[in-house]
Structures are given as C-alpha cells and as structure tokens.
C-alpha positions as CSV (number, residue, x, y, z in Angstrom):
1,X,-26.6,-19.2,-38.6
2,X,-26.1,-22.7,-38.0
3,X,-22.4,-24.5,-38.2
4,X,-22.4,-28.1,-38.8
5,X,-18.9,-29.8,-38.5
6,X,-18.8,-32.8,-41.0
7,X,-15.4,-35.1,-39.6
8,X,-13.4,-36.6,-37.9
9,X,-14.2,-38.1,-34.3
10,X,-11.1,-40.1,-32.7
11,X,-10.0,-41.4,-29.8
12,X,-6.7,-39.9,-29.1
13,X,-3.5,-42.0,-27.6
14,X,-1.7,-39.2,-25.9
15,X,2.4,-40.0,-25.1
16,X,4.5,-38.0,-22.9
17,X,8.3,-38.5,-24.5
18,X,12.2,-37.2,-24.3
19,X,12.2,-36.9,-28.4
20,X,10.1,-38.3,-31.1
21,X,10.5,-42.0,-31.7
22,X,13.2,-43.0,-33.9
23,X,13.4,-45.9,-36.4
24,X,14.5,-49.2,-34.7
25,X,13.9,-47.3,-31.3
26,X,12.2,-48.4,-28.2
27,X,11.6,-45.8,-25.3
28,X,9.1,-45.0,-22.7
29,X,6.6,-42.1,-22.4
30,X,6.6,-40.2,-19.3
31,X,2.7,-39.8,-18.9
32,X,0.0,-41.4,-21.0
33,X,-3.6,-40.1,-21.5
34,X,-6.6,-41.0,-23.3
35,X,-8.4,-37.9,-25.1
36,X,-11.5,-37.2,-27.1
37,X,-10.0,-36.1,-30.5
38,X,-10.4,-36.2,-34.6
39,X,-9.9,-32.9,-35.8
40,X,-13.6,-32.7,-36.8
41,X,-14.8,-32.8,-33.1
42,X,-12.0,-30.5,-32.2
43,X,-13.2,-27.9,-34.5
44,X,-17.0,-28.4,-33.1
45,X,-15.7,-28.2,-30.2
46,X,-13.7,-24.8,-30.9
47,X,-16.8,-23.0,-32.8
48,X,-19.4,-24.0,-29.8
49,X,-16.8,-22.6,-27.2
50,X,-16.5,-19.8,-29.7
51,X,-20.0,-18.9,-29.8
52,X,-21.3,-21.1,-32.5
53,X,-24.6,-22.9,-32.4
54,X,-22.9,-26.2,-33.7
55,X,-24.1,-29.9,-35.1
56,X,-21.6,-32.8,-35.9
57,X,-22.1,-35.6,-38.4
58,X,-19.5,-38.6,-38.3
59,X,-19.4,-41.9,-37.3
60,X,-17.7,-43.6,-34.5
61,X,-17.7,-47.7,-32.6
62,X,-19.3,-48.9,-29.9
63,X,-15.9,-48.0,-28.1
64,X,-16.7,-44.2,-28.7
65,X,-19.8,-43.4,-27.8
66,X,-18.4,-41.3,-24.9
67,X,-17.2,-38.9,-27.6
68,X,-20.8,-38.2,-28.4
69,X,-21.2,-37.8,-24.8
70,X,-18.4,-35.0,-24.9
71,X,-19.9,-33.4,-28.0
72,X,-23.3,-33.2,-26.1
73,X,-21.6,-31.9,-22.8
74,X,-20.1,-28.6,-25.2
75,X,-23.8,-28.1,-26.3
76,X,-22.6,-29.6,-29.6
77,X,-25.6,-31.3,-30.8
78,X,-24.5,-34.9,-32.0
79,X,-27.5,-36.5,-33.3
80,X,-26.1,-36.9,-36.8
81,X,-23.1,-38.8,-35.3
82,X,-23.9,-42.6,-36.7
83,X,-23.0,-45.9,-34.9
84,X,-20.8,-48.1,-36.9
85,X,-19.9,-51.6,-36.9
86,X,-16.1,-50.6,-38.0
87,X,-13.9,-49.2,-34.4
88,X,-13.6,-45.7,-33.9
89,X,-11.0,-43.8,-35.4
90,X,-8.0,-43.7,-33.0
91,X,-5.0,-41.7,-32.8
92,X,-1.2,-42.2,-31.4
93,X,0.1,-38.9,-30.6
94,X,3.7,-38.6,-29.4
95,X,4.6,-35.2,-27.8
96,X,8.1,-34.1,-27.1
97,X,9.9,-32.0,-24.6
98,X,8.9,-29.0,-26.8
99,X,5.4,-29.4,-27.1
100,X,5.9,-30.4,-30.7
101,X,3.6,-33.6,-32.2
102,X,3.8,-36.3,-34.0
103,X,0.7,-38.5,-34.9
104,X,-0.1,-41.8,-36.9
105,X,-4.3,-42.2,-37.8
106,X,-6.2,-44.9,-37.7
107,X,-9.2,-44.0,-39.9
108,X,-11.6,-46.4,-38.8
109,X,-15.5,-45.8,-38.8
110,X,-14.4,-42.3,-39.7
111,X,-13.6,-43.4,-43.3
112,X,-17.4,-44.9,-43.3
113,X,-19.7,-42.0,-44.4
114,X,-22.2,-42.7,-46.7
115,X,-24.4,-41.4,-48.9
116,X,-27.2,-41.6,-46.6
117,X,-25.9,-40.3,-44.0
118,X,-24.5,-37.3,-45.9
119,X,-28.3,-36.5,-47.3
120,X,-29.4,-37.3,-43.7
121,X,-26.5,-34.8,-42.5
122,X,-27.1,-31.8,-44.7
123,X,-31.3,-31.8,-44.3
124,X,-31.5,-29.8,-41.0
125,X,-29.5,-26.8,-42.7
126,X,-30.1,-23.8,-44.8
127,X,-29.2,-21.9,-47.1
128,X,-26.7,-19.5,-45.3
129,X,-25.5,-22.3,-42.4
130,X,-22.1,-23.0,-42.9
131,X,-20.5,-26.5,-43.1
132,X,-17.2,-27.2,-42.0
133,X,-14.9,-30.3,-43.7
134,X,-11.2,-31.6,-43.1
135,X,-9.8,-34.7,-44.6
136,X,-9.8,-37.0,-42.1
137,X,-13.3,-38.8,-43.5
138,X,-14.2,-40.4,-47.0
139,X,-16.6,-38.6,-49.3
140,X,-15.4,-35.4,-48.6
141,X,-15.7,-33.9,-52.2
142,X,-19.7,-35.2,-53.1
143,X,-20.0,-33.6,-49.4
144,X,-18.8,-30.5,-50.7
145,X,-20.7,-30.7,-53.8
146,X,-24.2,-31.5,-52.2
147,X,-23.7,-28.7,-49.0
148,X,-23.3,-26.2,-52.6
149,X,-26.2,-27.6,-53.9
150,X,-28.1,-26.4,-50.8
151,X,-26.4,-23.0,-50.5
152,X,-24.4,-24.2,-47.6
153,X,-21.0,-21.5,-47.0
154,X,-18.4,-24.3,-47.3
155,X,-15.4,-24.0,-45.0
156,X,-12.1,-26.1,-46.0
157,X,-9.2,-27.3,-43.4
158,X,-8.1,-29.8,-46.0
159,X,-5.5,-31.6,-43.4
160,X,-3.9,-33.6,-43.3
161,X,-3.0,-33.1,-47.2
162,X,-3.3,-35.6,-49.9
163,X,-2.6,-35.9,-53.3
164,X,-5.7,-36.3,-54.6
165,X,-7.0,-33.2,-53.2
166,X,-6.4,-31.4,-56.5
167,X,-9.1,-33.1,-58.0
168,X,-11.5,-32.0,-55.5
169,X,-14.2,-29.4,-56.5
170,X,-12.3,-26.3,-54.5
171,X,-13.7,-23.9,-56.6
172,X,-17.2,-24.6,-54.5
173,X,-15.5,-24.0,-51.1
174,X,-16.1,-20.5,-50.0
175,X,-13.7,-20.6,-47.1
176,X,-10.3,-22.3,-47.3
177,X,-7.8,-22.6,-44.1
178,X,-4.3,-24.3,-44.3
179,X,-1.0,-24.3,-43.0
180,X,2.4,-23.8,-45.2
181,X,2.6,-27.4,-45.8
182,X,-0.8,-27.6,-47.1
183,X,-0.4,-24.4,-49.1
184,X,2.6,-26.1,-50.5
185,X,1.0,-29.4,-52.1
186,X,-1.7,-27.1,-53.4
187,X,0.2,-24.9,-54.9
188,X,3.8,-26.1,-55.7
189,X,4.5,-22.5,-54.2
190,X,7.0,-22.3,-51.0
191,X,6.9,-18.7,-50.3
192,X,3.9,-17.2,-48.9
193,X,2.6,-14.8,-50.9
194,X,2.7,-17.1,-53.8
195,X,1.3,-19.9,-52.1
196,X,-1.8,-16.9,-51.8
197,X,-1.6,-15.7,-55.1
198,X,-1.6,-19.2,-56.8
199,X,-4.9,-19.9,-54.6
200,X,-6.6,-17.0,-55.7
201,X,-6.1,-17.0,-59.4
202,X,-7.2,-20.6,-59.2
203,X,-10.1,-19.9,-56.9
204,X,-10.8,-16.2,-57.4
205,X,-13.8,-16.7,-54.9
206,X,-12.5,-18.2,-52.1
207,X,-11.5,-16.4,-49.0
208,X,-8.1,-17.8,-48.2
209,X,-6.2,-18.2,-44.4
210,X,-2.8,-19.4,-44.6
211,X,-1.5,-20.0,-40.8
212,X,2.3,-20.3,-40.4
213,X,2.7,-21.4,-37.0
214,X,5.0,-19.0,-34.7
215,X,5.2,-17.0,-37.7
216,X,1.9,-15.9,-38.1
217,X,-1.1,-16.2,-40.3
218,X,-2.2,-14.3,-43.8
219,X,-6.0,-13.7,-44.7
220,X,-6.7,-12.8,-48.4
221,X,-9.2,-12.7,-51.0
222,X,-9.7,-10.9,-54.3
223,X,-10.0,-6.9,-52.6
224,X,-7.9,-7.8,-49.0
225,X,-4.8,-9.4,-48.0
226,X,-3.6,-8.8,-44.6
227,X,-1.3,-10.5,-41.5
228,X,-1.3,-11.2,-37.9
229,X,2.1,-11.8,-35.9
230,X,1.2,-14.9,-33.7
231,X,1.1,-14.3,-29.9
232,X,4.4,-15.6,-28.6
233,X,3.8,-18.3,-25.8
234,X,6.0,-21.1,-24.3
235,X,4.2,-24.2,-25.9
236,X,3.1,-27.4,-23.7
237,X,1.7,-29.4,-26.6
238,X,0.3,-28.3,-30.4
239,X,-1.2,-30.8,-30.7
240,X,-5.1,-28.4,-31.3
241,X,-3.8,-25.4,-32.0
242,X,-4.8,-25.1,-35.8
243,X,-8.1,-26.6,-35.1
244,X,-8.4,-23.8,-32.5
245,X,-7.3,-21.6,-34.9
246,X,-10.4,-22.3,-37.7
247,X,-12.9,-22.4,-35.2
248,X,-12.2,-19.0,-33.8
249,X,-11.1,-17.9,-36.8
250,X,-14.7,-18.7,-38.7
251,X,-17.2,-17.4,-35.9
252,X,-15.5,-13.8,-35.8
253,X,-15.4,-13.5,-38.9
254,X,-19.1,-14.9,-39.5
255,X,-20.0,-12.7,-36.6
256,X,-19.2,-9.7,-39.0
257,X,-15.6,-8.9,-37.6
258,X,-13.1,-7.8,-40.1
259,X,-10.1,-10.1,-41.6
260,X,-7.8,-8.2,-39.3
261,X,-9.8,-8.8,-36.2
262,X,-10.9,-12.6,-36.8
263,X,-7.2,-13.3,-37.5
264,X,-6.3,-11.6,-34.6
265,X,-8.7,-13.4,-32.2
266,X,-8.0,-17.0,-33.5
267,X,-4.2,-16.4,-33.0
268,X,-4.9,-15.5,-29.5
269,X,-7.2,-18.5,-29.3
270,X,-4.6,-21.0,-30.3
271,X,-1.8,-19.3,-28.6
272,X,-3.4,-20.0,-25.0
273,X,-4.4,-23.8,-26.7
274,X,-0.7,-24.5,-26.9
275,X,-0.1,-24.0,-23.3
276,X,-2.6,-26.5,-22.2
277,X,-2.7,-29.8,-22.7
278,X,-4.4,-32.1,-24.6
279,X,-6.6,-31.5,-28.3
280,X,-10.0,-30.6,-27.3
281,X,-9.6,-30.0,-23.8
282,X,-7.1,-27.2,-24.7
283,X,-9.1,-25.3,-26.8
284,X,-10.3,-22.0,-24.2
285,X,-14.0,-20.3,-23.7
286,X,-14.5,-17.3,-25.5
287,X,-14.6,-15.2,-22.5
288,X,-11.0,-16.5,-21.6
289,X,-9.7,-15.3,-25.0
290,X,-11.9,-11.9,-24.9
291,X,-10.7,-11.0,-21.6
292,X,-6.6,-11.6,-22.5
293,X,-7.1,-9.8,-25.8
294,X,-8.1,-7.2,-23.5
295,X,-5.4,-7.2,-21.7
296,X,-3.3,-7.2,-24.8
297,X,-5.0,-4.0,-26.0
C-alpha cells in the first residue's frame, strides 16, 4: 500500500511567550524559530516515520522549496509538490509557558490546487492506496470525490473546521479523525458519545477517531467502539501532536492492528511529540515509540 498525503505545506513562525497575546498587547517572545510545517507535511512526515511508503501533492513558493527538500530527506517522495507563483503558506505560532498553541494561517499557494494537479496527483495510485486530506488546501471535496472514483481509502483530518464542511461528500471518506471541537461543528453534539453516534448514523461506513486531548481518544464504527487513556506527559509544545496522532494512528491500523492497539500506539506517538519541540521535528521514529510502549507493557 501506498499513502499519498494531499495538503498543506507551510512555513511555520515559531514564538516562545509568557501567555498568549492579548488584544491591544505588545510583548516579546523568548526564542523564535523557523520550522517546516502545514499540517499536510506533518502528517507525511508522521506516516513515513511510521512506516509508511508516503507521496505528497501541494504547492508551495519559491521561498519553500526547502520544504520539499525536508519531505525528500524523510524518504517522502515530493514530486507531486507544484511550484507556484503565489508565497508559501506560512504560519505564526505562539506557544505559552504551558506548551499550549495558538496559530493564525496564511493560506498562500496552499489554497492553489487545481484541477490538474489533482488528476496529475491521484494517477500514480491504486486502487487500495490510501489518500490522506485536512483542510488547510482548496478543492478538498472534488479531491475526495475523484480519489473514490479510483478506489482510493480516503482518510479525513478535516482541521481546522469550517462551516462549509457539511456540504462536503463525507459519506465517501472511509476514515474520519477529529478532535472535540471538530466533532462538535459536525455534529452539534458536546458529549462524546453523541458526537460518535451522530457520525455514524450519518455515515454508517465510516470508521470514526475522535481524539480528546489529555483525555483520551475513542475509535468506533458500526460493530466496535472502544477508548484509550492518553499517556500522561509534561507538555513542551502541542503544537503536532494530533497530526502525530493520525499518522500513527492510520499505519497500525492499516498494518492490520486492531482499533485498540492503533489507538494505543498513536497516543504514545503524540504523547512523546508534546515533549519535543517544534511540528514536524517533534514527531518520533517508530522504533522510539515501539521501544517505550515496551517499556509501558
């Protein structure tokens, strides 16, 4: 099986501060850094370090070609990442004393897919590969529809969430993994169970993850539901923990490991992410997380 991660590539603006910045407020960031990010090459990122063989389709500037560089350097293959004339699509991430984010997008040449690009995208795969979407780039549902056409397994972080989202064609998405907040503007549901249940009697197909942060994360589908406590860590910055999460979450459990087992390896997965550092650069090896789920055991 292949994996081909259709998003998001950014350039991320990483700032070090006492507190989120308030209105009116002007304060200064105790460390700066500049970070390959877009929560489409974070999730390559986390299924090749994973054990997935993954491509990535996109777009980025002239200023980010070095993210393609980074792709290739995690044996991600990026020759379906196309130049545009628009700048890449940039991020300004705030981190606090508690390792907590907040982040304003710049969509740039990520909100410039076409509809060449997404037939030049989708003609290396199979029927069997699975794609991989967020909502970070334009086009998302014909990109869903066409990777059906094919027979593509479509996989759904649909973050950050947006309104129109309801009118996408998520009856065709085979995979679909979101936080409470997405779950939420979904659904109209708060708790989570009904957040579950109102995603399965809409999409009676889909295989559902719901990921609650420190609280955990659910998996269901029509025959299983079942839950993982999240590992308890002292977090340094969240900022890829979910993405993390999905790419671990995806190869274990398209590696043949049950819902209980994939659950349970992407938690561990994003619990050592939020210790480190940085979106892609957090994300840990596979033999990292397999040897402290050992140790867990």
């Amino acid at each position: 099986m292949k994996a081909l991660v259709f998003g998001s590539l950014n350039i991320d603006h990483v700032y070090q501060l006492p507190h989120f910045v308030r209105p009116g407020e002007t304060i200064s960031s105790s460390a700066y850094q500049r970070n390959t990010g877009g929560k489409g090459l974070n999730q390559a990122v986390a299924l090749a370090r994973a054990g997935m063989e993954v491509w990535m389709a996109g777009g980025v500037g002239q200023d980010g070609l070095f993210l393609k560089d980074a792709l290739e350097a995690e044996q991600v293959n990026a020759s379906l990442v196309a130049l545009s004339d628009t700048p890449t699509g940039h991020a300004i991430i705030q981190v606090d004393q508690q390792g907590d984010n907040a982040i304003v997008l710049f969509g740039g040449a990520n909100q410039c897919v076409t509809g060449a690009l997404i037939h030049q995208a989708l003609a290396p795969f199979a029927p069997g590969d699975l794609i991989l979407l967020q909502n970070e780039i334009n086009l998302v549902p014909e990109i869903i529809r066409q990777a059906k056409e094919r027979g593509l397994s479509v996989a759904l972080n649909p973050s950050p969430a947006s309104p129109e989202m309801s009118a996408w064609p998520l009856e065709q998405v085979d995979w679909l993994i979101l936080n409470e907040v997405e779950g939420r503007d979904l659904t109209a549901q708060t708790d989570p169970q009904g957040i579950l249940d109102a995603l399965l009697v809409r999409y009676p197909n889909c295989r559902v993850v719901l990921t609650l942060g420190e609280d955990g994360a659910f998996y269901a589908d029509r025959t299983c539901r079942c839950f993982q406590p999240a590992f308890h860590v002292k977090a340094t910055d969240t900022t890829a923990a979910g993405d993390t999460f999905t790419g671990y979450f995806l190869t274990a459990a398209l590696s043949g490991h049950s819902p209980q087992a994939s659950l349970r390896t992407a938690a561990c997965a994003a619990a050592m992410a939020v210790c480190r550092p940085g979106a892609s650069a957090s994300i840990p090896m596979a033999a990292e997380v397999l040897a402290h789920l050992s140790a867990q055991a």
